[in-house]
Jmol script that loads the backbone (N, CA, C; Angstrom):
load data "model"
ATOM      1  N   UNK A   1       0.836  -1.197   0.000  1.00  0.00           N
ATOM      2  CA  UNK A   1       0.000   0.000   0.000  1.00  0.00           C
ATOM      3  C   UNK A   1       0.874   1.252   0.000  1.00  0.00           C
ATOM      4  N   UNK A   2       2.180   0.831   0.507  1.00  0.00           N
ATOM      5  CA  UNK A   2       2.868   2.235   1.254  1.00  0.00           C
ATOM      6  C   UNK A   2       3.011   2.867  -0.685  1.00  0.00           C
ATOM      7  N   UNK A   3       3.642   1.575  -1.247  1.00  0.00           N
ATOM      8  CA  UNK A   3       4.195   1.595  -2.520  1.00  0.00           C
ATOM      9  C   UNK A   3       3.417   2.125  -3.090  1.00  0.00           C
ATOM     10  N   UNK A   4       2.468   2.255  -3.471  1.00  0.00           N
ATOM     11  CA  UNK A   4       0.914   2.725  -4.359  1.00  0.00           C
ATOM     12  C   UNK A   4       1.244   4.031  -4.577  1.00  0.00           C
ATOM     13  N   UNK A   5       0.941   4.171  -2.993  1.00  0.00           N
ATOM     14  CA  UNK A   5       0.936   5.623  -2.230  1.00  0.00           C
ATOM     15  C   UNK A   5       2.005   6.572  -2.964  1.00  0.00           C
ATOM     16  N   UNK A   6       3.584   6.135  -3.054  1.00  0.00           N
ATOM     17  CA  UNK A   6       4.518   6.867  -3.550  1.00  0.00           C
ATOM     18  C   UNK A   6       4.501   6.701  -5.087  1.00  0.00           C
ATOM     19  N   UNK A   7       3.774   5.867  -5.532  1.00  0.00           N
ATOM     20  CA  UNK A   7       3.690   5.978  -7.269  1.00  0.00           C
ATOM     21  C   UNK A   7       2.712   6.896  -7.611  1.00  0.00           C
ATOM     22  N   UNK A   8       1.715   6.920  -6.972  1.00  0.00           N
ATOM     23  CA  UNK A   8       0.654   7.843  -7.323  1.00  0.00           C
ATOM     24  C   UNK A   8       1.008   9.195  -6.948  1.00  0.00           C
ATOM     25  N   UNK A   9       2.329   9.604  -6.031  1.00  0.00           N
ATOM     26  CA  UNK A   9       2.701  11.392  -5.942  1.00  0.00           C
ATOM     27  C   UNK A   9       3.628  11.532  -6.622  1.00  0.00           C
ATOM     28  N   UNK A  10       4.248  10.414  -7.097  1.00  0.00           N
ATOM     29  CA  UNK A  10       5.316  10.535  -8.331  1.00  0.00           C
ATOM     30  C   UNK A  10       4.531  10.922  -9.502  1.00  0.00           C
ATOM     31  N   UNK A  11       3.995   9.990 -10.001  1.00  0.00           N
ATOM     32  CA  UNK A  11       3.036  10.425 -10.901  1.00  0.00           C
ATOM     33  C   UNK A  11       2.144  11.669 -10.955  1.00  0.00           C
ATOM     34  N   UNK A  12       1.945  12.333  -9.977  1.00  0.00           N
ATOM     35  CA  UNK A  12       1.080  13.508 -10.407  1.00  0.00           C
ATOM     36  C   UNK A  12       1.974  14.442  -9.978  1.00  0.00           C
ATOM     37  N   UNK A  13       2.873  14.233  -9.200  1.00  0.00           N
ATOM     38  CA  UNK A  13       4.143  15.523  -9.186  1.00  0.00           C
ATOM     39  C   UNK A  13       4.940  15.508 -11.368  1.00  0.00           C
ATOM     40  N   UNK A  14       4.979  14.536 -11.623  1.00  0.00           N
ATOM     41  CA  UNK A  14       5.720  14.789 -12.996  1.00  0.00           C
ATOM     42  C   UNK A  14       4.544  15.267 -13.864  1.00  0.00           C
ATOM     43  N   UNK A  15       3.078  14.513 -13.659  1.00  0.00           N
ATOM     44  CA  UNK A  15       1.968  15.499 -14.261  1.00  0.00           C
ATOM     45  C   UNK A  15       2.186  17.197 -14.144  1.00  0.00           C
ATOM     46  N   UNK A  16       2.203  17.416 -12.809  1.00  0.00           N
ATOM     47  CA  UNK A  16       2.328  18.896 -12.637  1.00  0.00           C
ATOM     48  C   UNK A  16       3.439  19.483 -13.762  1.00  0.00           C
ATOM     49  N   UNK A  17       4.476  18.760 -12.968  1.00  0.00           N
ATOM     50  CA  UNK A  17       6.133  19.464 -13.937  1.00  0.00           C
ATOM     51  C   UNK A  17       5.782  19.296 -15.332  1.00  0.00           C
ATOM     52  N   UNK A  18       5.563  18.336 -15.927  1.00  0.00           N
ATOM     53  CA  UNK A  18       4.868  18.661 -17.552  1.00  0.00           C
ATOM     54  C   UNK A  18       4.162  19.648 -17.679  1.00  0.00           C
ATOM     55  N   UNK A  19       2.578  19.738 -16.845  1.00  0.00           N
ATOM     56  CA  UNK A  19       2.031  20.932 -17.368  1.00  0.00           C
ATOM     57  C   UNK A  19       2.256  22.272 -17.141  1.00  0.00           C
ATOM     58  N   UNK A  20       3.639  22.489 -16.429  1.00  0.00           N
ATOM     59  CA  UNK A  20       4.275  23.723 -16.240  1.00  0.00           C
ATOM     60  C   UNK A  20       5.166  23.976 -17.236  1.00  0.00           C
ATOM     61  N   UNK A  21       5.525  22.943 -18.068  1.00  0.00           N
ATOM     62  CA  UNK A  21       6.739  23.058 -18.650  1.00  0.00           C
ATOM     63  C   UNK A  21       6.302  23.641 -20.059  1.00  0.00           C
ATOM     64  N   UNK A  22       4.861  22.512 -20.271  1.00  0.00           N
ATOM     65  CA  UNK A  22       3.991  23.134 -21.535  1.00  0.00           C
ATOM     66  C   UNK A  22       3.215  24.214 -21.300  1.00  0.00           C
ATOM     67  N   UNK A  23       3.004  24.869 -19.972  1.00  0.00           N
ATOM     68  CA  UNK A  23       2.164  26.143 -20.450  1.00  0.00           C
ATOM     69  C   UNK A  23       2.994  27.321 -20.561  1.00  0.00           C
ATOM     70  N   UNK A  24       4.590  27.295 -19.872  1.00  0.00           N
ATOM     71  CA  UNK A  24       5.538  28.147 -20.325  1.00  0.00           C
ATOM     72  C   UNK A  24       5.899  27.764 -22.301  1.00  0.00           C
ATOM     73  N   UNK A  25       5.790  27.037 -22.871  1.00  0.00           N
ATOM     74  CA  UNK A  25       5.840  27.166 -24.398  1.00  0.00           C
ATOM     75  C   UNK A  25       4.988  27.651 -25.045  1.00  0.00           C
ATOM     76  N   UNK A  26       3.628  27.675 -24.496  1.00  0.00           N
ATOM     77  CA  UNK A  26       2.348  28.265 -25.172  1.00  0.00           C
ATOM     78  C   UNK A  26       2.073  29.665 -24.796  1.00  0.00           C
ATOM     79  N   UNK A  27       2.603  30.253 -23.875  1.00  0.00           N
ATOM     80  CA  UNK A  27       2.833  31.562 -23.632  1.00  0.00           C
ATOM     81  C   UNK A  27       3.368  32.422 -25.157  1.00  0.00           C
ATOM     82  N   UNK A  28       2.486  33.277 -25.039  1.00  0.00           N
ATOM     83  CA  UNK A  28       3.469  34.399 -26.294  1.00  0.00           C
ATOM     84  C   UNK A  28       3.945  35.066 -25.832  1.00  0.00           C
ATOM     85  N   UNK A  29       5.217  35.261 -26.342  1.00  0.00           N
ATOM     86  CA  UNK A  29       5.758  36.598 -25.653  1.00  0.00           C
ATOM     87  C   UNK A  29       5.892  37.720 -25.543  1.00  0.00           C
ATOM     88  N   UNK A  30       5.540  38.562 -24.353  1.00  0.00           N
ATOM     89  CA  UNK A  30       4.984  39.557 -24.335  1.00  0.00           C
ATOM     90  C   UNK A  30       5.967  40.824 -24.311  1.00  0.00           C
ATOM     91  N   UNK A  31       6.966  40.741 -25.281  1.00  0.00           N
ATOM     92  CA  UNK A  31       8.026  41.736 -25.177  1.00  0.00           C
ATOM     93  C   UNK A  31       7.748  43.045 -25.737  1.00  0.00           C
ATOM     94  N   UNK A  32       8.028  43.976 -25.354  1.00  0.00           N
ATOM     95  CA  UNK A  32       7.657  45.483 -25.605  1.00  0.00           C
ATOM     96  C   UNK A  32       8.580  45.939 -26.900  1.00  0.00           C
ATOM     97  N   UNK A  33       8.192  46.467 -27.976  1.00  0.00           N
ATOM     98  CA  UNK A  33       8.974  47.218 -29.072  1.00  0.00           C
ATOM     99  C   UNK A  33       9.434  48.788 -28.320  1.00  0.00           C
ATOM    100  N   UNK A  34      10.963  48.679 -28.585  1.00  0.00           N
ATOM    101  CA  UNK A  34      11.598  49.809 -27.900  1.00  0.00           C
ATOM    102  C   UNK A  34      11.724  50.720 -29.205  1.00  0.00           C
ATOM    103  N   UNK A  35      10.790  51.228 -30.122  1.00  0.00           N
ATOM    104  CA  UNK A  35      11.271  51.648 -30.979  1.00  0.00           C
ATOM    105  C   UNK A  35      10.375  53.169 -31.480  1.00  0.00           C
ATOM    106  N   UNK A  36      10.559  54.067 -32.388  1.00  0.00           N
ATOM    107  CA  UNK A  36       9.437  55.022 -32.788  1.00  0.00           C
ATOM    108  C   UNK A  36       8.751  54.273 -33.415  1.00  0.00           C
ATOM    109  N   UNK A  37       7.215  54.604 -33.178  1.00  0.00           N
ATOM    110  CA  UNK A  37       6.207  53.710 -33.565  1.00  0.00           C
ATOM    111  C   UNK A  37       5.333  54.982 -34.498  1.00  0.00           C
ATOM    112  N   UNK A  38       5.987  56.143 -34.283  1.00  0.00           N
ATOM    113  CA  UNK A  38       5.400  57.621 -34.852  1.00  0.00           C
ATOM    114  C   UNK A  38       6.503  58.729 -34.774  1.00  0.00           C
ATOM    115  N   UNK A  39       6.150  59.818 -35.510  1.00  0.00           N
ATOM    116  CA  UNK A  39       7.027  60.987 -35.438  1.00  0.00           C
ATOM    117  C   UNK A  39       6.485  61.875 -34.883  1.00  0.00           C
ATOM    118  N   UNK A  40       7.087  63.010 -34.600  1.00  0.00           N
ATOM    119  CA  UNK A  40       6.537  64.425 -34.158  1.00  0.00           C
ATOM    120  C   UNK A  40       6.971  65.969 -35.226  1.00  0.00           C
ATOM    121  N   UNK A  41       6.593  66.976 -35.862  1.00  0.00           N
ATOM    122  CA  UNK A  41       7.185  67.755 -36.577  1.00  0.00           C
ATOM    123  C   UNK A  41       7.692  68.573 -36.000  1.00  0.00           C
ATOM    124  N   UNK A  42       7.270  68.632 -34.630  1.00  0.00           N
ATOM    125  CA  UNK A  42       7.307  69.864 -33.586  1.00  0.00           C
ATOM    126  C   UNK A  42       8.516  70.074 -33.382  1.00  0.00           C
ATOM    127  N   UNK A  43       9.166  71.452 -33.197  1.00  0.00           N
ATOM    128  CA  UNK A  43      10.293  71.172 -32.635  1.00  0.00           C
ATOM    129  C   UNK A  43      11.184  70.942 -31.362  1.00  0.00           C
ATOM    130  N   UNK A  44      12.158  71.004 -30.953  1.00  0.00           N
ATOM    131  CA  UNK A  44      12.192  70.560 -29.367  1.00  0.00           C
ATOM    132  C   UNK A  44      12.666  71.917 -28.519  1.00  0.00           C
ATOM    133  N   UNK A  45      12.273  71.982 -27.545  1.00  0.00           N
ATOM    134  CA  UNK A  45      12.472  73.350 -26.670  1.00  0.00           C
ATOM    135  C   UNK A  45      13.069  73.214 -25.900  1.00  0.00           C
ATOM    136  N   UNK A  46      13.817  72.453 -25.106  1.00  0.00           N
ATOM    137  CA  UNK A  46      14.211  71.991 -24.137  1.00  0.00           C
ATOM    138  C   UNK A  46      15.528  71.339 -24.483  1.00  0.00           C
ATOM    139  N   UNK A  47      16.243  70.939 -23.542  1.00  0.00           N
ATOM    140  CA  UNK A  47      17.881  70.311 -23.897  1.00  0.00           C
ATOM    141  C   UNK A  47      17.766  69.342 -24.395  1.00  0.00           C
ATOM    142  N   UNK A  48      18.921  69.011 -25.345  1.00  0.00           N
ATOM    143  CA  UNK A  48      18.816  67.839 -26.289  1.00  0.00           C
ATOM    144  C   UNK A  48      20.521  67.722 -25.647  1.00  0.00           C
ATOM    145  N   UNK A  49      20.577  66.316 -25.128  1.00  0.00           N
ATOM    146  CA  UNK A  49      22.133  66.223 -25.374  1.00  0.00           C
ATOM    147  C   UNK A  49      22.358  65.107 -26.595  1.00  0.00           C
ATOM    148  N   UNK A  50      22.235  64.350 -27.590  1.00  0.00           N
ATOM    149  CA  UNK A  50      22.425  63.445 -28.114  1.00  0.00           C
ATOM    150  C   UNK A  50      21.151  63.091 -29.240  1.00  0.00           C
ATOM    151  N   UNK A  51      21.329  62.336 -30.149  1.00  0.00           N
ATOM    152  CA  UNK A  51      20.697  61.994 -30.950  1.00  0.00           C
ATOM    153  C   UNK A  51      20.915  60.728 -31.947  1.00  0.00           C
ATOM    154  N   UNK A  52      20.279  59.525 -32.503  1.00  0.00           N
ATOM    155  CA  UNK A  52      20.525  58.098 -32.901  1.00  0.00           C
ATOM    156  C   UNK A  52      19.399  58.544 -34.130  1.00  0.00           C
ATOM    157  N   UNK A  53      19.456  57.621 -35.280  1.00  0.00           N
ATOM    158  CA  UNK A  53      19.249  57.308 -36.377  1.00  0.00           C
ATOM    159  C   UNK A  53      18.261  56.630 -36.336  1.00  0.00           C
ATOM    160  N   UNK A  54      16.518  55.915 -36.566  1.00  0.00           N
ATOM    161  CA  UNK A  54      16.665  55.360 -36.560  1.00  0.00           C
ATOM    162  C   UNK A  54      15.758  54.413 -38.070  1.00  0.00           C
ATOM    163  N   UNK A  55      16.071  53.165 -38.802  1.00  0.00           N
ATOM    164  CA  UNK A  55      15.385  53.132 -39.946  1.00  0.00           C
ATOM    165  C   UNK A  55      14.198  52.121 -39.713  1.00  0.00           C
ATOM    166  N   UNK A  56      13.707  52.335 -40.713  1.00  0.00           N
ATOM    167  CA  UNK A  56      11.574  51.827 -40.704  1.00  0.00           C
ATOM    168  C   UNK A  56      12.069  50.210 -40.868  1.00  0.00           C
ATOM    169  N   UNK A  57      11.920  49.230 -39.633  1.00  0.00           N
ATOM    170  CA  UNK A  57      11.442  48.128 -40.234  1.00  0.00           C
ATOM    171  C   UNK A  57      10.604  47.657 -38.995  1.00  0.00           C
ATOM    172  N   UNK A  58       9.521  47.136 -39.406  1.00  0.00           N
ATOM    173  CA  UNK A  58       8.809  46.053 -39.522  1.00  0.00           C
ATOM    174  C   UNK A  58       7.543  47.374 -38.857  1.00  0.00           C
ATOM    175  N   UNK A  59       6.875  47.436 -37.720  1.00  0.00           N
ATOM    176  CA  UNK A  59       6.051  48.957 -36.975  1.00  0.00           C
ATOM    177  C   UNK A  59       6.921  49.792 -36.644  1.00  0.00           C
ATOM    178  N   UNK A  60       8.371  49.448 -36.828  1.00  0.00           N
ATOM    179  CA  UNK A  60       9.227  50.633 -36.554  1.00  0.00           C
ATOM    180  C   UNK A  60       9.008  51.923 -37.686  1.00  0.00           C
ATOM    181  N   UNK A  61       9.405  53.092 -37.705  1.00  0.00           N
ATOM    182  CA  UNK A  61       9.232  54.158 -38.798  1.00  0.00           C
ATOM    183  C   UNK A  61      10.517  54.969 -38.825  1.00  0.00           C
ATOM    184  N   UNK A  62      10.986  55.201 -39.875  1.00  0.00           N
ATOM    185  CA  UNK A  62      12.398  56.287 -39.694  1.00  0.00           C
ATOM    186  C   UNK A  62      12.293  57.300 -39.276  1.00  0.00           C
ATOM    187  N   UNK A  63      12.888  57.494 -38.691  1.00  0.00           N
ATOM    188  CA  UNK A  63      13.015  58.454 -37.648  1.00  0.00           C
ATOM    189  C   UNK A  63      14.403  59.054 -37.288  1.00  0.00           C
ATOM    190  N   UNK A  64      14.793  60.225 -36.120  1.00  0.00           N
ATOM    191  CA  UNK A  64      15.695  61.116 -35.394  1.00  0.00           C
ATOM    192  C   UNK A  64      15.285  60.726 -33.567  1.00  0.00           C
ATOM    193  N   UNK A  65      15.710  59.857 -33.046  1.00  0.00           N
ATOM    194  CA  UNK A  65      15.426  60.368 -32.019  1.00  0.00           C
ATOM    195  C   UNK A  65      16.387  60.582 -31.333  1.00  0.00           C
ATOM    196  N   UNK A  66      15.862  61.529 -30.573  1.00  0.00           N
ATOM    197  CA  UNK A  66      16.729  63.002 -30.122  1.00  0.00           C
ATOM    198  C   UNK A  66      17.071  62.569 -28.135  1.00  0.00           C
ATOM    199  N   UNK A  67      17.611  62.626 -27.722  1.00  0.00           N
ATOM    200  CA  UNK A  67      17.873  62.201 -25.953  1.00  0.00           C
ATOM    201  C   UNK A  67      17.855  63.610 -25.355  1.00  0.00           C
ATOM    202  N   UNK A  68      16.750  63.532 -24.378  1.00  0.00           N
ATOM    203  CA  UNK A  68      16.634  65.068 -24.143  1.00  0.00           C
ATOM    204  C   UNK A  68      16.675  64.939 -22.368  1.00  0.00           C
ATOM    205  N   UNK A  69      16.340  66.164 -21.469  1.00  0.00           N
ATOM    206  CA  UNK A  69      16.498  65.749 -20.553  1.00  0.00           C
ATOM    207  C   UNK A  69      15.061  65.371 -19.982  1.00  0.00           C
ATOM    208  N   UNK A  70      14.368  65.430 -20.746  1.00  0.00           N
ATOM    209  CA  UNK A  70      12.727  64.718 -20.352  1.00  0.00           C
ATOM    210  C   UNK A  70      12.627  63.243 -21.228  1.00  0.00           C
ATOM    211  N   UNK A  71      13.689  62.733 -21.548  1.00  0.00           N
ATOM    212  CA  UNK A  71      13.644  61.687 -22.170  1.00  0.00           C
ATOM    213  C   UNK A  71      13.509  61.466 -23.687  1.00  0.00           C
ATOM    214  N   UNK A  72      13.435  60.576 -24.151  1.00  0.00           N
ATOM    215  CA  UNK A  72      13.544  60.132 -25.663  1.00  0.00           C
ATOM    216  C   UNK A  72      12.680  61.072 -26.114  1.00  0.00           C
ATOM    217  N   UNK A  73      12.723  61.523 -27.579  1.00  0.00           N
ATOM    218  CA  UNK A  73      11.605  61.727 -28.571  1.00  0.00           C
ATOM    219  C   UNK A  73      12.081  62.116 -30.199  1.00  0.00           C
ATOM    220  N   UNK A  74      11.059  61.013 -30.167  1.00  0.00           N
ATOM    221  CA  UNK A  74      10.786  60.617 -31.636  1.00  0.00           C
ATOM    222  C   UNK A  74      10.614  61.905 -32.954  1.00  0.00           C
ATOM    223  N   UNK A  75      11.740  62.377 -33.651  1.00  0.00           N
ATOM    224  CA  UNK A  75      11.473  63.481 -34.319  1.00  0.00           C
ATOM    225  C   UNK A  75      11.446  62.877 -36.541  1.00  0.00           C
ATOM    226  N   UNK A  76      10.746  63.218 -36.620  1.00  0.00           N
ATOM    227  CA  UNK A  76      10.405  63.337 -38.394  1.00  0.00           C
ATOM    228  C   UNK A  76      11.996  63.751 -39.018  1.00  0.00           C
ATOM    229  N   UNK A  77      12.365  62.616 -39.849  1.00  0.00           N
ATOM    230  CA  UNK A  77      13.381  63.214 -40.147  1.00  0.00           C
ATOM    231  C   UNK A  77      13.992  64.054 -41.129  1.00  0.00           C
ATOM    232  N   UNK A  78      12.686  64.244 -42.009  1.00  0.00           N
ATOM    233  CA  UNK A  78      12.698  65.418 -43.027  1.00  0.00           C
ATOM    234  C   UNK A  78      12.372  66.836 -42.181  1.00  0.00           C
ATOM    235  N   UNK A  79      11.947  66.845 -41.061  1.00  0.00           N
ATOM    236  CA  UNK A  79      11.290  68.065 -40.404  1.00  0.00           C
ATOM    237  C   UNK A  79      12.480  69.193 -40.764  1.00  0.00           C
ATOM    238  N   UNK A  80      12.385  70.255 -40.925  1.00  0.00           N
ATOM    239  CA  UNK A  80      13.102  71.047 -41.383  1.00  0.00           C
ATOM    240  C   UNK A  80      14.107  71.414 -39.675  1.00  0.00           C
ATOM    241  N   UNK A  81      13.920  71.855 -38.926  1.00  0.00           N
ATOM    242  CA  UNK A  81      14.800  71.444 -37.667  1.00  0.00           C
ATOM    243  C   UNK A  81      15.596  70.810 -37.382  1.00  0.00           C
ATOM    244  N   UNK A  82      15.513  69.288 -37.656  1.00  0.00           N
ATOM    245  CA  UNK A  82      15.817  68.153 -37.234  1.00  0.00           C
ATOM    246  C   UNK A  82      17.530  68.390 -37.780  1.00  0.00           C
ATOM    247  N   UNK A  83      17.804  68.587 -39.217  1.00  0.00           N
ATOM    248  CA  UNK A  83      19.046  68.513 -39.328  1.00  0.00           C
ATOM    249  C   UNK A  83      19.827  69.339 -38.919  1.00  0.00           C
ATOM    250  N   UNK A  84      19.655  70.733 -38.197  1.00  0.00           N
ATOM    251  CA  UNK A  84      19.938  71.782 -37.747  1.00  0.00           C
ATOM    252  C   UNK A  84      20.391  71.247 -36.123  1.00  0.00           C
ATOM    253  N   UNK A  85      19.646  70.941 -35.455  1.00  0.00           N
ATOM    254  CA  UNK A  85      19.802  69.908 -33.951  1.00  0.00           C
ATOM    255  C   UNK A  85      20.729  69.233 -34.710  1.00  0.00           C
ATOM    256  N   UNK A  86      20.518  68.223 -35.452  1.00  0.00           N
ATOM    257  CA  UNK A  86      21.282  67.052 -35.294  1.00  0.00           C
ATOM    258  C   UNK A  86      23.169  67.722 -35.433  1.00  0.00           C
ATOM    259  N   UNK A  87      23.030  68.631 -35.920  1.00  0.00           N
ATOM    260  CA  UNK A  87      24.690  69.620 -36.386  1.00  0.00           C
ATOM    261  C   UNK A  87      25.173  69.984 -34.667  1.00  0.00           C
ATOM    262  N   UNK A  88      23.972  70.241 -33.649  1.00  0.00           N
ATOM    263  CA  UNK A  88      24.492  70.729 -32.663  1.00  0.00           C
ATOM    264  C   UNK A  88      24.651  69.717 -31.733  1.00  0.00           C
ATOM    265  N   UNK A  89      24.554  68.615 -32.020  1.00  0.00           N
ATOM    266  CA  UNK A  89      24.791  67.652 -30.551  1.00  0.00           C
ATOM    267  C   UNK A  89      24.745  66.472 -31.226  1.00  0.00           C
ATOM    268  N   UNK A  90      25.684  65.593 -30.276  1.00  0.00           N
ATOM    269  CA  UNK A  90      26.537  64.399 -30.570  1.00  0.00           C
ATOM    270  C   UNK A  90      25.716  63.175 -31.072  1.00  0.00           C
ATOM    271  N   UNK A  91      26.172  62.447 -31.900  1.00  0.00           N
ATOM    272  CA  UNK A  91      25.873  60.890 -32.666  1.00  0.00           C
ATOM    273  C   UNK A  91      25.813  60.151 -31.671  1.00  0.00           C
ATOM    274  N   UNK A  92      24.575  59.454 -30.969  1.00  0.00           N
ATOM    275  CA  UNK A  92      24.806  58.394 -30.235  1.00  0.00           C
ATOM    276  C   UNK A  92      24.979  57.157 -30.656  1.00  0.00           C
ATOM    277  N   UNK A  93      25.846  56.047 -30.942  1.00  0.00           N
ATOM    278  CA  UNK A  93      26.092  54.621 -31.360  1.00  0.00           C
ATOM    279  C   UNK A  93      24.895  54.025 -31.111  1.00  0.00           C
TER     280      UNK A  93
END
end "model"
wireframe off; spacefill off
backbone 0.3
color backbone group
């Protein structure tokens, strides 16, 4: 009986571990796009120290974005501004 006893928590302990193992594969993954998803024409008022390139693929869109001290933003890169900034502050890699 004792024996039963330990086959039957073996058995539903490796049930469990399987169905943990398969519902982590069926998960999609829910990773965030770090990218411009839009532009702005506006221009920027505030400090810009830096600025990155960036090109359209896949919901990404080409873009300037500019590192400011309120954070990223996404600038149009025909905007008539944009290449004027980009002359005054540094290429970020």
């Amino acid at each position: 009986m004792h024996n039963i006893w330990k086959c039957t928590m073996l058995v539903i302990l490796l049930a469990c571990g399987i169905t943990a193992q398969l519902s982590k594969l069926r998960r999609p993954n829910k990773g965030t796009i770090s990218c411009c998803q839009s532009v702005s024409k506006m221009p920027i008022t505030y400090g810009v120290t830096g600025y990155k390139q960036q090109k359209a693929n896949g919901r990404c869109v080409d873009a300037i974005i500019f590192y400011t001290e309120k954070g990223e933003v996404c600038s149009h890169p025909e905007a008539h501004w944009v290449k004027k900034k980009m002359n005054e502050v540094p290429m970020i890699p």
